[in-house]
N, C-alpha and C positions, 0 to 999 in steps of 0.2 A: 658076323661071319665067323665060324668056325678056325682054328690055325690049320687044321689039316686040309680047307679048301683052299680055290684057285680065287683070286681076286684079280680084276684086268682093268687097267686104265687106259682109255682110247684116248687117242686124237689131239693130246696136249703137247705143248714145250717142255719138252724134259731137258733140265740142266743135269749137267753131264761135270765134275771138274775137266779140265783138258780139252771140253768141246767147246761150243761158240757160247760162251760166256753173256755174249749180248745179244744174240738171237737165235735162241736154241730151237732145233730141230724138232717138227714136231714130228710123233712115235707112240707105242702104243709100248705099255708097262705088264707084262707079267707077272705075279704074284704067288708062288703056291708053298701052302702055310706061311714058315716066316720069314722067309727068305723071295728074294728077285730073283727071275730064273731066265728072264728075254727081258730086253730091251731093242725091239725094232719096228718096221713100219709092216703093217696088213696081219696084226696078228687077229686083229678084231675079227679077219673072215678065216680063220681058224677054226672056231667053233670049240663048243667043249668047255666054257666058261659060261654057265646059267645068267639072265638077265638081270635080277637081284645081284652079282656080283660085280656086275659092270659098269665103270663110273665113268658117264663119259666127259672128258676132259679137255672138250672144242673149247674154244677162247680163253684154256687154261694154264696156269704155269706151276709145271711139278718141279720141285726142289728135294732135295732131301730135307727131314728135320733138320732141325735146330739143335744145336748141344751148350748149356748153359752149364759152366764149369764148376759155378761158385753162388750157391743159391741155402739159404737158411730158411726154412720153413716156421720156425718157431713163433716168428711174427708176423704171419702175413694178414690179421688182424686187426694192426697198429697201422694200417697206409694211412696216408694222409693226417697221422698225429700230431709231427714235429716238425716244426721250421729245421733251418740249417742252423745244426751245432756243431759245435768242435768234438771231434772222435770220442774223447775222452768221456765228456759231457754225455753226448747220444748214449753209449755202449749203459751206462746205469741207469738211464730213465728209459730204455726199452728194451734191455735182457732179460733174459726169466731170471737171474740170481736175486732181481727186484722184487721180484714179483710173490704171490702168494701161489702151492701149490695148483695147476690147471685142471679142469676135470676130463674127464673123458671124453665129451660130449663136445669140447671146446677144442682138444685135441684133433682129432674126427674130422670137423668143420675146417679147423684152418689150413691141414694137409688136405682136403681136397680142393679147398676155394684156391689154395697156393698152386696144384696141381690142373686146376682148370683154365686159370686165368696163363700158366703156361704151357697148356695146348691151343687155348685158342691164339698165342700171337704167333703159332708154329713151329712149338719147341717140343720135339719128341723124348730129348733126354734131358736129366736135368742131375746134377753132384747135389744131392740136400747132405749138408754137414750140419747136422741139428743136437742142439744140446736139450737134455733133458735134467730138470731143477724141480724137485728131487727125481732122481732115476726112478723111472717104474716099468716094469715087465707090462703091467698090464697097457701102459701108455706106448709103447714102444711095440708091441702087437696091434694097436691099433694104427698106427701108422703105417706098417708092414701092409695092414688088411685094407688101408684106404688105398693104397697107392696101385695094392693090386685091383681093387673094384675099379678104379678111374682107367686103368692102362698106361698109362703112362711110363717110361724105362727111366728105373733112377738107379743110380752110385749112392749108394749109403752109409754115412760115416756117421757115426756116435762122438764128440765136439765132448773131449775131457781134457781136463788138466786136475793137477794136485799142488798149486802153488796160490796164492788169494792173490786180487789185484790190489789190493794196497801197495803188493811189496815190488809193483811192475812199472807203474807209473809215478814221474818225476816228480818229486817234491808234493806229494800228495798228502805224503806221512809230515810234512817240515809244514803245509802249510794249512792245512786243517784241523780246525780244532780235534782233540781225540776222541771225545766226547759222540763225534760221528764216525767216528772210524766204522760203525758198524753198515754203517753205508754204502762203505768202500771195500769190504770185504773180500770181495767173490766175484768173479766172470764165470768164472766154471767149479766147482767147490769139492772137494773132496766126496767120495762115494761113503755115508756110514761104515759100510759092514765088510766092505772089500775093496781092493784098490783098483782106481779105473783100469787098471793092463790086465784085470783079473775077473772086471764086469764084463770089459767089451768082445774080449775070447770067450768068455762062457756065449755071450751074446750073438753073436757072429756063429759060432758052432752050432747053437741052436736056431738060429733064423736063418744059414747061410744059404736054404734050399728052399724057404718058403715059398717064391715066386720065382718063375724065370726071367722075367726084366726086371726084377731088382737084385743088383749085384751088390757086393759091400767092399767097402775101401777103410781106412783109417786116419782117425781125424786129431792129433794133438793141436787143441784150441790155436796156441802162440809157445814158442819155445820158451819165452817169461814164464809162463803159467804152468810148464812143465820142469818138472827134475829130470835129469840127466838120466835116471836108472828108468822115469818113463820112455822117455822118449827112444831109449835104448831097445826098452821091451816091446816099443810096439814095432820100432825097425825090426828085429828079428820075428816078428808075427808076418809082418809084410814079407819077410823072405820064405818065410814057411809057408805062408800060402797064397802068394803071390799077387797080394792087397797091395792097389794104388793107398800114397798118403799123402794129406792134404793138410798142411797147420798154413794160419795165417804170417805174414811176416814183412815188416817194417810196412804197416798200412798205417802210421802216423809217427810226427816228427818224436813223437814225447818216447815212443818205444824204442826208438832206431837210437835216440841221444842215452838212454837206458844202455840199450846194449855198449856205449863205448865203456863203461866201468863192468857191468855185470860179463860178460864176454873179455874182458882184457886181455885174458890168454890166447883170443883168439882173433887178436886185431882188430878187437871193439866190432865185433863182424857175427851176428845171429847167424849170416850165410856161412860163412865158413865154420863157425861149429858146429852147426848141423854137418856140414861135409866132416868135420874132425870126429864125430864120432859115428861116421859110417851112415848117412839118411840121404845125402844128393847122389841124385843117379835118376833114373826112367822111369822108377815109380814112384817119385817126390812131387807134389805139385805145391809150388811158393804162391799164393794169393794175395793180391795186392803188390808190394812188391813196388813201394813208390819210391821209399827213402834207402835208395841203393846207390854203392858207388859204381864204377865202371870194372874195379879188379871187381867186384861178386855179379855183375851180368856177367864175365869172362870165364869166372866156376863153375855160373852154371850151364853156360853153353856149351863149357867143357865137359864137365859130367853129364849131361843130356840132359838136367833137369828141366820141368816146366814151370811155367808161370800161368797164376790164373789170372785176370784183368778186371776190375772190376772197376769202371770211370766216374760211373750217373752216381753210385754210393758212395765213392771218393769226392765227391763234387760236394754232396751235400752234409756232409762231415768235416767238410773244410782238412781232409787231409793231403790234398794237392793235386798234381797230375805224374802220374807214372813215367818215367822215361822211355813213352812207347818206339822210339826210334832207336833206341838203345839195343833193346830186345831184339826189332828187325833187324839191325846192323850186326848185331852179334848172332843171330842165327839161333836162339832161344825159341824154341817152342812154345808157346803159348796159345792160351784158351781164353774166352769172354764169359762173363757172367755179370748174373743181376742184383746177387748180394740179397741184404734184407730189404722186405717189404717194409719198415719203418726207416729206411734211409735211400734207398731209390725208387721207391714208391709203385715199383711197377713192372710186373715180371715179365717185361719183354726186353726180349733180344734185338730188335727192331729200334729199341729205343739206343740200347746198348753198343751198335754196332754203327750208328750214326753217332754217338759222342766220342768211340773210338778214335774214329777215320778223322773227325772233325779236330780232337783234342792233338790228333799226331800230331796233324800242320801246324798247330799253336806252336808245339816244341822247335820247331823248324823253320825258318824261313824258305830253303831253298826245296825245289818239288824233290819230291822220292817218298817212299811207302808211310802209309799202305794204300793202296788203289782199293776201289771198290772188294775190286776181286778177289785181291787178299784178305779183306776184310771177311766176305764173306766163307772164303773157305777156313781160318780162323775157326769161324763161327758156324762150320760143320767138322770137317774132315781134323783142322787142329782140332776141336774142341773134343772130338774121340778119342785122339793120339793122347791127352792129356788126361783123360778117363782112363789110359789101357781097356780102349774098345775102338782101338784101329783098325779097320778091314773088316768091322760088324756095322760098324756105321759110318756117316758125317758123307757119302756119298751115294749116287745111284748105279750100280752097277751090279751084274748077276751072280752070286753068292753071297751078296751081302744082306742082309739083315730089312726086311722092309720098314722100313720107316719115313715116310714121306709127307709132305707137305704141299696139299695142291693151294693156291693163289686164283682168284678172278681177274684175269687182265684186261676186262672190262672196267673194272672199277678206276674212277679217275685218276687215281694213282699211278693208272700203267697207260694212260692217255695224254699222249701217244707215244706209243710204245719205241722209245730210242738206243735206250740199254736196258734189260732185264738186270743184271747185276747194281748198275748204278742206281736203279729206280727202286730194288730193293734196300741198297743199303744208306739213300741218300732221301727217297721220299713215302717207302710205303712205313704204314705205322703197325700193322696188325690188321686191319680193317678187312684186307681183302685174301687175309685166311680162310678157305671158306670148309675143307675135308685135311683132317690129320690120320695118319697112318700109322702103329706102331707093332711093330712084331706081327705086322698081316693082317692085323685087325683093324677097323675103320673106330677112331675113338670117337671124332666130329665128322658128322655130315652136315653139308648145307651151315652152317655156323653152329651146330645145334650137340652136343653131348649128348651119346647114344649109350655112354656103359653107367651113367650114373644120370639121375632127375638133376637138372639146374633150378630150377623152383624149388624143390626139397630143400637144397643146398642151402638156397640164399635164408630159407627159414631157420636152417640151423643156426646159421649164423645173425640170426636176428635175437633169438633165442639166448645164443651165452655173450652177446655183444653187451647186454647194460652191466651184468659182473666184471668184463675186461675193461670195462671204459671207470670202472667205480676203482677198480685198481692201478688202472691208470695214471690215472687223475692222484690220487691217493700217493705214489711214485715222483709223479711231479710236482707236487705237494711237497714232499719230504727233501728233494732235490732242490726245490727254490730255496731251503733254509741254508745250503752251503754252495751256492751257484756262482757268489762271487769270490769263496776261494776256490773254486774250479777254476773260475776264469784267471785269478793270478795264478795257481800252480798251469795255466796254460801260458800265458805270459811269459811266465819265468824259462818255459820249454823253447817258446818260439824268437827267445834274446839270444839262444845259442847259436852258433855259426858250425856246420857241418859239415863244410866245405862241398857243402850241393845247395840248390835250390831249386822247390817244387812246387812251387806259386810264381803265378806268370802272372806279372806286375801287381800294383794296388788299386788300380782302377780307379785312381786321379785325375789322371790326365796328363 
């Protein structure tokens, strides 16, 4: 379908925020170009909507997309590589700093395999905050060009610093030989020729129009791996052009005990220096966000900052469980995401949104948030608010942005049908995905990818997979030789006391 035409969904349960949450009304859906323009019942005998445009949507359940806050594209190649390792560990055996230059071809493939496998679990938008090792123009246009052929709406941030991980992580430099220091070098590594505040503005000026559902945002890796005159310059870029920003922060014990000596001045606190020198406020997004105390959830509630959540990736990097009661309690804004494909293995929201809700209660004994419901509007309507793409998406209502998500509630998943809210966010898995919408355009029908070949795809990807796996390999090869001063300089991290803790017991018994 064209964006200038009329597209009309009959006959389904359209969720509504603020409407029956658990047995939504069923209605018929308007569409013309990219925006919803009716939501009511008998528009089907209206007429003036060709038959080709019309999806009927009897035993259906429409949603709005999905908005996935905090998603890395770089590796969505690596699924299923690595058992659970500690942060520290993962982050070098599957970053590109690792790795050998990528080709084109591999690039290509992994943005849209990344990009498929999050429409079909019903994720309309997605934050890709992707680093590019070495930077390339040419690499960085084809990302651009994949994202527009799939359809898909992304938030696109460029993931730099100018600082090397050696000098971010505890005891790394005291307890590995130096001899590998070259190992240790880099998370995000210096630009040759110009400095990243100087790559990503040229960048951004010249791609900031290329597509209209992809927008750009700005991405300081970790404030570790950033100098103060960066992170400076990309604040005042964000104020001049009104770019959300997204760096990671305190998503393991070994960074957050770092910052009590490198931060001193600022109460041993990454949160509060970023607020010290002008970055917390409404267009900051904190990711992760595990090892915090109670005063910095209370700055950023104050400031209006967000948080991005990312639990299934936290889970399996052993870097704990987030204070997500904290967050509710304190009235922090927050978004869900899926993080990388080499450490939550699986770019669904669905999976996301059930370890949320599930992990709350751990923190908790006594009942209170998040209900289904919270959960899943989190996981529309917050996870916009936390884009700065509020009132364009994360719900169904007329002037906003078409972007939807129809469901089979045939499929056993929704049998029988008791809560729509609860059964999305406690037992469907993606299965009964079956048509995604974005910007008016139909991207899946029937389960099936309509703006790009899925067969094509999977050969691409068959194609540059035995070079990614020969490097791979080669990475964890090289890894194995100082694996077990990893694990003391992990040791040595996890003896300290920092007056929190974010591991819910030993599982002894």
């Amino acid at each position: 379908m064209d964006g200038n035409e009329r597209l009309l969904i009959t006959g389904g349960r359209v969720f509504r925020h603020g409407g029956n949450v658990h047995h939504p009304t069923v209605a018929d859906v308007l569409i013309e170009g990219d925006r919803i323009t009716k939501i009511e019942t008998g528009l089907a005998d209206t007429g003036g909507v060709p038959a080709e445009s019309v999806i009927d949507a009897r035993d259906k359940l429409v949603i709005p997309g999905l908005v996935d806050t905090h998603y890395h594209s770089h590796d969505v190649l690596l699924k299923g590589s690595f058992e659970a390792l500690p942060l520290d560990t993962w982050m070098i055996n599957a970053l590109l700093p690792s790795y050998p230059k990528r080709s084109t071809e591999e690039v290509r493939a992994r943005t849209l395999m990344g990009a498929a496998e999050l429409i079909h679990s019903g994720v309309t938008t997605v934050q890709d905050m992707l680093t590019f090792f070495p930077f390339s123009e040419e690499h960085l246009d084809t990302v651009m060009q994949a994202y527009a052929d799939i359809g898909i709406r992304v938030v696109f941030a460029m993931q730099v610093g100018d600082r090397t991980g050696l000098d971010a992580v505890p005891y790394w430099k005291e307890v590995v030989p130096e001899k590998y220091h070259s190992y240790l070098a880099s998370f995000v590594a210096p630009f040759e020729d110009a400095t990243p505040l100087e790559v990503v503005t040229e960048q951004y000026r010249r791609l900031r129009d290329y597509n209209e559902r992809i927008t750009w945002a700005l991405a300081p890796s970790i404030p570790q791996l950033c100098s103060t005159e960066l992170l400076e310059g990309l604040g005042e870029l964000s104020d001049a052009e009104g770019l959300q920003i997204f760096t990671h922060n305190c998503d393991g014990k070994s960074f957050t005990l770092a910052d009590r000596t490198r931060y001193a001045d600022h109460d041993g606190s990454s949160v509060k220096y970023l607020h010290d020198i002008g970055l917390l406020g409404p267009r900051m997004g904190l990711v992760h966000s595990i090892w915090v105390r109670q005063d910095e959830i209370e700055l950023m509630a104050e400031t209006g900052t967000h948080v991005s959540l990312v639990p299934a990736g936290n889970l399996k990097t052993k870097s704990g469980v987030a204070p997500f009661r904290g967050y509710l309690d304190a009235g922090v804004s927050i978004g869900l995401g899926t993080d990388n494909s080499s450490n939550g293995d699986a770019q669904n929201m669905f999976h996301v949104m059930k370890f949320f809700t599930g992990l709350a209660a751990v923190c908790h004994p006594d009942p209170g948030p998040p209900s289904a419901e919270e959960t899943l509007r989190i996981s529309t309507s917050g996870g916009a608010e936390v884009l700065g793409l509020k009132d364009e998406v994360g719900d169904l209502q007329p002037g906003m942005k078409a972007d939807v998500t129809i469901l089979d509630l045939t499929n056993l998943n929704f049998v029988p049908l008791n809560s729509v809210t609860r059964q999305l966010v406690f037992t469907e898995s993606g299965q009964s995905v079956e048509t995604v919408i974005v910007d008016g355009r139909v991207v899946m029908r029937d389960r099936k990818l309509v703006t790009i070949d899925e067969g094509e795809l999977r050969d691409a990807v068959e194609v540059v997979m035995p070079g990614l796996i020969k490097d791979r390999d080669a990475v964890s090869d090289r890894i194995a030789e100082i694996q077990s001063y990893l694990l003391e300089a992990w040791r040595k991290t996890q003896a300290h006391d920092l007056g929190m803790q974010r591991y819910v017991g030993d599982g002894s018994g």
